[in-house]
NUVOVEX-823284 format. One record per residue: residue number from 1; x, y, z of N, C-alpha, C in turn; residue in three letters. Coordinates in Angstrom, 1 decimal. Atoms other than C-alpha are relative to their C-alpha. Layout:
% residues N
ATOM   pos      n.u      n.v      n.w     ca.u     ca.v     ca.w      c.u      c.v      c.w   code
ATOM   NUM        X        Y        Z        X        Y        Z        X        Y        Z    ALA
...
This chain:
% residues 88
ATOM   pos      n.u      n.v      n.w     ca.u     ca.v     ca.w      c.u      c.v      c.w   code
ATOM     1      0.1      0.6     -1.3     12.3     -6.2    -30.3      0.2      1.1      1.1    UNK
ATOM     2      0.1     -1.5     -1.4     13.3     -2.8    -28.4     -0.6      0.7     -0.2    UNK
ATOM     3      1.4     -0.6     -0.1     10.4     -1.1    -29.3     -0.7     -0.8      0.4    UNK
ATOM     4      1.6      0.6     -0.5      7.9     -3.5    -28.3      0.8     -0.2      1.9    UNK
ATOM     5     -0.9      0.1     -1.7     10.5     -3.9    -24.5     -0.4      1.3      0.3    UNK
ATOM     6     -0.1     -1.5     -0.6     10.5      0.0    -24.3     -1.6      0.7      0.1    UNK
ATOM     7      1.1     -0.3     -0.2      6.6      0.0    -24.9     -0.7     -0.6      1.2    UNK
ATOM     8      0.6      1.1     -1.1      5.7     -2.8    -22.5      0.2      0.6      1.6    UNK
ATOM     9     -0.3     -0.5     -1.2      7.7     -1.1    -19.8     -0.4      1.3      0.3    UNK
ATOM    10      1.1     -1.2     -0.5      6.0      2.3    -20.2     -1.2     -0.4      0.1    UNK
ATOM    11      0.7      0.2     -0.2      3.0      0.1    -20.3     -0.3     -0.4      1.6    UNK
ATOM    12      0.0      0.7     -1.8      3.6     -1.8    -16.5      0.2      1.4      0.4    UNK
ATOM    13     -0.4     -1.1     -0.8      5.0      1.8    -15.3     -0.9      0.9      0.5    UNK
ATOM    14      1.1     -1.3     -0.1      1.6      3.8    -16.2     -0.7     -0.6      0.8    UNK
ATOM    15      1.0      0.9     -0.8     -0.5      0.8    -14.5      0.7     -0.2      1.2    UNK
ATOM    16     -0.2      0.1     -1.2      1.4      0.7    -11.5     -0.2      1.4      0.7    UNK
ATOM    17      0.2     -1.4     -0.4      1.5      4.6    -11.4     -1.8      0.5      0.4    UNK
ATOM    18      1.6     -0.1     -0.5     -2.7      4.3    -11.7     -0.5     -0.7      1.3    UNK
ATOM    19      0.6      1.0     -1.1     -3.2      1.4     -9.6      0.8      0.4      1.3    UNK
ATOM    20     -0.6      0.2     -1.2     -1.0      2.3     -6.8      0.1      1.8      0.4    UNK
ATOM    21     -0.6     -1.4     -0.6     -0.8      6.5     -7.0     -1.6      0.8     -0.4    UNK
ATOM    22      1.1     -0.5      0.5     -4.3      7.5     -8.7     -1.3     -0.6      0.4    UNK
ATOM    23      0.9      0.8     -0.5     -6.6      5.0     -7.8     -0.4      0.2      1.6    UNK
ATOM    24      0.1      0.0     -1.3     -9.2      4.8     -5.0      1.0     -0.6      1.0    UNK
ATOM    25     -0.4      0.6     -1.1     -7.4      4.0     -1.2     -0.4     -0.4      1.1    UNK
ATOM    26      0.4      0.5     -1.3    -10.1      3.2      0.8      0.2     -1.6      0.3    UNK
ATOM    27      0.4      0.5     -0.6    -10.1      0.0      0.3      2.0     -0.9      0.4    UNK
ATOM    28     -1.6      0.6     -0.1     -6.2     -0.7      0.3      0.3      0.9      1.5    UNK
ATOM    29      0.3     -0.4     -1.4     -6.9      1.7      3.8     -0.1     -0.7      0.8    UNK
ATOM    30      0.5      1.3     -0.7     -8.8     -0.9      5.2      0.5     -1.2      0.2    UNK
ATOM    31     -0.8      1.6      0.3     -6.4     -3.9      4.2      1.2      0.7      1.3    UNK
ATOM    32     -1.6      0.0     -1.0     -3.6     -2.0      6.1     -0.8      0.2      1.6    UNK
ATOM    33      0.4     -0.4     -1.3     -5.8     -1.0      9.0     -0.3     -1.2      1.1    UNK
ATOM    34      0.2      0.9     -0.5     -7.1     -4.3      9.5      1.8     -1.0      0.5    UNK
ATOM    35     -1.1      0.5     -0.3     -3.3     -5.5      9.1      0.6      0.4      1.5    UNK
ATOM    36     -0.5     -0.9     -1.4     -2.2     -3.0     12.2     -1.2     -0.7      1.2    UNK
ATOM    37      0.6      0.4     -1.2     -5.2     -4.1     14.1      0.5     -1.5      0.6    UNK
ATOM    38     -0.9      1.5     -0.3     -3.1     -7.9     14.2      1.0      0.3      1.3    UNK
ATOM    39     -1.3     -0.7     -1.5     -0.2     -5.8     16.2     -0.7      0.7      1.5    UNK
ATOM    40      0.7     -1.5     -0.9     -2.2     -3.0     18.3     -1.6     -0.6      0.2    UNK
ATOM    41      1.2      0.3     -0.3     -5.7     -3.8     19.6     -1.0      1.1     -0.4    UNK
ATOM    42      0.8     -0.9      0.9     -8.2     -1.7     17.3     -1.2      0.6      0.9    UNK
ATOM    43      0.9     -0.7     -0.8    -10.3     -1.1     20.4      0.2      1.4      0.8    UNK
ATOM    44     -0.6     -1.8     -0.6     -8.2      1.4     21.9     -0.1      0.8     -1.4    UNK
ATOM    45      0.0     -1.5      0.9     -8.3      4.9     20.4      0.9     -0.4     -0.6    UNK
ATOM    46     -0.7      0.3      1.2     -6.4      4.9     17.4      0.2      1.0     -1.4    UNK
ATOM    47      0.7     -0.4      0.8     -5.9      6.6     14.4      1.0      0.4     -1.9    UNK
ATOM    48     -0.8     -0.1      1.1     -3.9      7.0     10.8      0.8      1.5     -0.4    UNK
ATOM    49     -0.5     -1.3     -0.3     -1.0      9.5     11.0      1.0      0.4     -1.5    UNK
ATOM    50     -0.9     -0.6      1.1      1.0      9.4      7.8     -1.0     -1.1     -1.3    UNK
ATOM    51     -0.3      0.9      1.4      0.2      7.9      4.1      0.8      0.4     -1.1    UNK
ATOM    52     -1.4     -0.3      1.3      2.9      7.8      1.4     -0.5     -1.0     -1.3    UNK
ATOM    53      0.2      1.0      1.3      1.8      6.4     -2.1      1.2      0.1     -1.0    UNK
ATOM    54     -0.9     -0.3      1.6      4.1      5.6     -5.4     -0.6     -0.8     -0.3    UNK
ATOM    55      0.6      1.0      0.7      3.9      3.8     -8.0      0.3     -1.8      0.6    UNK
ATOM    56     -0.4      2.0     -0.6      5.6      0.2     -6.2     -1.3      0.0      1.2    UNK
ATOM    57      0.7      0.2     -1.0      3.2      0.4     -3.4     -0.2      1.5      0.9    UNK
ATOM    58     -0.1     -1.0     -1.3      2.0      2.5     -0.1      0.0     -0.6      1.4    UNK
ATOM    59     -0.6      0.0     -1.1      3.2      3.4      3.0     -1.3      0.2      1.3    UNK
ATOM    60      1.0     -0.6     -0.9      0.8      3.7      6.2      1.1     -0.1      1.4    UNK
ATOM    61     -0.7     -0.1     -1.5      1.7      4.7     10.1     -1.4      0.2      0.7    UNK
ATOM    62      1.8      0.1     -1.2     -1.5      4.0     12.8      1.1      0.4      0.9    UNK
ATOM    63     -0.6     -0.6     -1.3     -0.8      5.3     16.0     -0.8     -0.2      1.0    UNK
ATOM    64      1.2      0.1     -1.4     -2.3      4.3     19.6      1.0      1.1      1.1    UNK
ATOM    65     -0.8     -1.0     -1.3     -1.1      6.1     22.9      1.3     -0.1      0.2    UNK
ATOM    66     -1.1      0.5     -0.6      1.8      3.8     23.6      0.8      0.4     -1.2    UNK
ATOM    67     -0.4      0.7      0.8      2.7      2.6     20.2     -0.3      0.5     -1.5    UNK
ATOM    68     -0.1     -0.2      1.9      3.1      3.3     16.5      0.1     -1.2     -1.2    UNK
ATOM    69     -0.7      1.4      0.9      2.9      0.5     13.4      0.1      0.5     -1.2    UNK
ATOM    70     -0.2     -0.3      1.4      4.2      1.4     10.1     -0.2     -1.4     -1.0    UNK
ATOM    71      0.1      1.0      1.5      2.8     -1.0      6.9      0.5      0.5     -0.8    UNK
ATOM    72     -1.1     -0.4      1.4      4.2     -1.2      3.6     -1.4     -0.5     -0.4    UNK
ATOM    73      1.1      1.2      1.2      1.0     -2.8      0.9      0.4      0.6     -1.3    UNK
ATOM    74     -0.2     -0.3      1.1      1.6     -3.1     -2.1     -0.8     -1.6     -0.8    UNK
ATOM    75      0.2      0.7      0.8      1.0     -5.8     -5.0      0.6     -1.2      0.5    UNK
ATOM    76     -1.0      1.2     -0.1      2.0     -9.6     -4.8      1.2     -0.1     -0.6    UNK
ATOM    77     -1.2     -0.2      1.6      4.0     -9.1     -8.1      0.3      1.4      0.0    UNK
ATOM    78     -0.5     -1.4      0.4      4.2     -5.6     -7.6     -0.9      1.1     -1.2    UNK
ATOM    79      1.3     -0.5      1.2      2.2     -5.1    -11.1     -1.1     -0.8      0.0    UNK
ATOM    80      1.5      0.8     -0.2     -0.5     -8.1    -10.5     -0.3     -1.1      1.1    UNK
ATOM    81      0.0      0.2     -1.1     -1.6     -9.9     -7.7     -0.9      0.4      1.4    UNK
ATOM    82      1.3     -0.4     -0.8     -3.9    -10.0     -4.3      1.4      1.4      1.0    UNK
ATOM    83     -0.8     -1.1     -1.0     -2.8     -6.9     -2.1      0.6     -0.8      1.1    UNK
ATOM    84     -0.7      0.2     -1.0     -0.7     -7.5      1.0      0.4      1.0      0.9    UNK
ATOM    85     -0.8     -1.1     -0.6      0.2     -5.4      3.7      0.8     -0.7      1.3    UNK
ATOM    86     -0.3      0.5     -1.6      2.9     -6.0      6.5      0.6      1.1      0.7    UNK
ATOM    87     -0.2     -1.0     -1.2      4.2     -4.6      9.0      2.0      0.1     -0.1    UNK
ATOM    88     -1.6     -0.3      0.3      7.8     -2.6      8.9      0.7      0.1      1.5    UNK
């Protein structure tokens, strides 16, 4: 039983390490950009100043003239689940 726990958990660890640190970001980009354009009006100039990935999720920071919004997105479950991004 602790071998099949200690494989299971290097198994969720590797797939969150792929899906969330290896894996394309355009379009988990897009999910956060569209998220920020909710706060900040996407018509003004604008533009993406920081990204931070791991394996739990990533970090984004937009930036307009006035104003700054940091998202978090990550997983519903963390390991499965529709993306989400909010606002920190």
């Amino acid at each position: 039983m602790r071998y099949i726990l200690a494989v299971l958990l290097v198994v969720v660890t590797s797939w969150m390490a792929y899906d969330n640190v290896l894996s394309d970001e355009a379009p988990i980009q897009k999910l956060a950009e569209d998220a920020a354009c909710k706060v900040q009006k996407c018509t003004e100039k604008h533009g993406m100043i920081r990204m931070a990935r791991n394996p739990i999720g990533q970090s984004f920071d937009y930036a307009w003239k006035d104003k700054t919004v940091t998202l978090w997105c990550h997983r519903e479950f963390y390991v499965v689940g529709t993306r989400t991004c909010t606002v920190e």
